[in-house]
N, C-alpha and C positions, 0 to 999 in steps of 0.2 A: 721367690714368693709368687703364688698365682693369683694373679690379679681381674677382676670381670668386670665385663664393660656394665653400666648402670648410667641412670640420667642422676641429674641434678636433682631432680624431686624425690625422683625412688631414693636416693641417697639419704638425703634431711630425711626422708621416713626411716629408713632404717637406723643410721644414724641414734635418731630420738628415741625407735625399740629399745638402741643397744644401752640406751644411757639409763632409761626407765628400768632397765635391768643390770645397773652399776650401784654399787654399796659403798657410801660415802665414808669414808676411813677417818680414821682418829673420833668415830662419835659423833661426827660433825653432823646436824640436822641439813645441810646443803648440800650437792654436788658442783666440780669444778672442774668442768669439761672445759680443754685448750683446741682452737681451731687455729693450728701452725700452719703460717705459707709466707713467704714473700706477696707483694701489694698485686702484683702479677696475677699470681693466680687465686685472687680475690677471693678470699678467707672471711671477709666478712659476710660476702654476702651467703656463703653458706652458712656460719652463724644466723645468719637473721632466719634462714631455711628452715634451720633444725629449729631457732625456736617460737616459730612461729607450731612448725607440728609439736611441739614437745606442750604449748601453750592450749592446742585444741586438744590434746590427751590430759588439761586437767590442772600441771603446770604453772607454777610462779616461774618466770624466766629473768632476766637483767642480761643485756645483749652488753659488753664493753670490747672496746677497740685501743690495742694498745696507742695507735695514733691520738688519742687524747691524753695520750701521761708522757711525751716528750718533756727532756729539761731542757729551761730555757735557752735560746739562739746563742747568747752570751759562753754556754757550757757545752753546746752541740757545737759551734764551731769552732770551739778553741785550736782547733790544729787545722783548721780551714773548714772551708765549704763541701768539698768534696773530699774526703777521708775516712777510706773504707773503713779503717779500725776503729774511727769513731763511733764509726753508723754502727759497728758492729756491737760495740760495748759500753759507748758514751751517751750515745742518744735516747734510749728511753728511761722512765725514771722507775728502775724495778723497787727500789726504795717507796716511793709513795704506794707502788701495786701492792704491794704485798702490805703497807700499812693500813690501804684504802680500800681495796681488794679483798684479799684473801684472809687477811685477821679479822675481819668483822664476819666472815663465816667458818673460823673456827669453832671447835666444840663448846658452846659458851657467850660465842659472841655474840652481837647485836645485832648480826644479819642486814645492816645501812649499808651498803654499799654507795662509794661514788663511781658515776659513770666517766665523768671523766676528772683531768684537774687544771689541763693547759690547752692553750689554743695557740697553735703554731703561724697562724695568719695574724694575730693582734700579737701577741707574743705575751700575752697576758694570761692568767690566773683564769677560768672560766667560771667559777663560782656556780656551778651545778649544784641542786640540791642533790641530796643522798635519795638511792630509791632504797625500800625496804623490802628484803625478798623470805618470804614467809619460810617457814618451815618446810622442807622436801622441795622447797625450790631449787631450780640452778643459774650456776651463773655460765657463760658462753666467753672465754676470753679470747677474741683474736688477734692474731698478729705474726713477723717475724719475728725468728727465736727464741721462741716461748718456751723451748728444751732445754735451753743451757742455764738456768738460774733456779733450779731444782724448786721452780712452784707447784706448791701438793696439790695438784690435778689428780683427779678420778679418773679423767678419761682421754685421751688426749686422739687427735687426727692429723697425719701431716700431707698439706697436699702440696707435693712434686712435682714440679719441671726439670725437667733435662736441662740440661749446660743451654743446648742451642734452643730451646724454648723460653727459658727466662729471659734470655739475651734479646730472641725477638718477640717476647711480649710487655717486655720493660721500654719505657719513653728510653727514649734518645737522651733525653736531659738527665736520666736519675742513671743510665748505666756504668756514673760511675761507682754506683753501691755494687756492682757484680761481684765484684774479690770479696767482699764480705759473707755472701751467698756461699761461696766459694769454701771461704774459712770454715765457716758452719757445715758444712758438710763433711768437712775433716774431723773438724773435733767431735762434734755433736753428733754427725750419723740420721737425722733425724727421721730417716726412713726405717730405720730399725728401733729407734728410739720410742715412736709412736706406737700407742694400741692399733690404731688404724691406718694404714696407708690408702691416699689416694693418689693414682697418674692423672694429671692433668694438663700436661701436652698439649691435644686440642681441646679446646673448652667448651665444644662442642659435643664433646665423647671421653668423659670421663672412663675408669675404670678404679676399683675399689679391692682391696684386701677382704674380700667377706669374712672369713674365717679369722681376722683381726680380731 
């Protein structure tokens, strides 16, 4: 796949072109663009990118992070603290996302969205109100492994580190999630998997799939 160097900003513009020009499937009045990466290579904050341009071309947005819908410490560390397999398939609650999430913007829904549900520092409920995302709006969800639980995403972007990139842009304390990374890449592919690819190596100098 050929890939072009591009900034971070030229990105979120084009990016927000491409989704302006995405047709939201099953009916639905909203789009549901996935911004896939590891914490590494900071997926949120190109979310926030894309909708902040997507917001000046006109745009209702809802920016979510799947870091607010972990299950409680109780059910994330049943097998320890450090447990790739956990991290891989126990720790976030795809259950509530797609109850809180993505059904409220199917064909029909009520368009409420919650932004999040859990706060991993109190270990408590966060009790966010619902934002409301108007018709032809979208929602931005980011996070790790966003591919493997078949959420009906419009449009999806996966931004890639190398083996030896994640390794040295991930703290010292968290690499024991690396095997998890790992896994996902076997099963999931997510570089193939995505409409979009982006290299993200250095953060400095991205490069992008145009033709994604």
């Amino acid at each position: 796949m050929r890939l072009e160097p591009i900034t971070w900003e030229r990105l979120a513009e084009n990016l927000a072109e491409r989704v302006l020009r995405t047709t939201a499937a099953a009916g639905s009045p909203w789009l549901r663009v996935g911004v896939d990466g590891a914490p590494a290579s900071r997926p949120g904050e190109l979310a926030e990118l894309v909708g902040e341009a997507l917001r000046v071309r006109g745009r209702g947005v809802v920016v979510v992070g799947t870091g607010g819908f972990l299950r409680p410490a109780s059910l994330r560390y049943e097998y320890g603290r450090e447990d790739p397999d956990s991290y891989y398939s126990g720790w976030f609650d795809t259950g509530a996302l797609w109850r809180e999430v993505f059904g409220p913007l199917e064909a029909g829904g009520s368009g409420r969205v919650l932004p999040d549900l859990w706060d991993p520092s109190t270990d408590r409920a966060t009790r966010s109100p619902h934002v409301e995302l108007p018709p032809g709006g979208v929602l931005l969800l980011h996070g790790p492994f966003l591919l493997g639980h078949w959420f009906p995403f419009d449009l999806t972007t996966h931004l890639r580190l190398s083996p030896p990139a994640l390794e040295r842009r991930t703290d010292e304390g968290e690499r024991w999630t690396l095997p998890a990374y790992a896994r996902y890449e076997e099963e999931i592919a997510p570089g193939d998997a995505a409409d979009i690819l982006v290299r993200a190596d250095d953060p400095r100098h991205p490069a992008w799939s145009a033709a994604g």
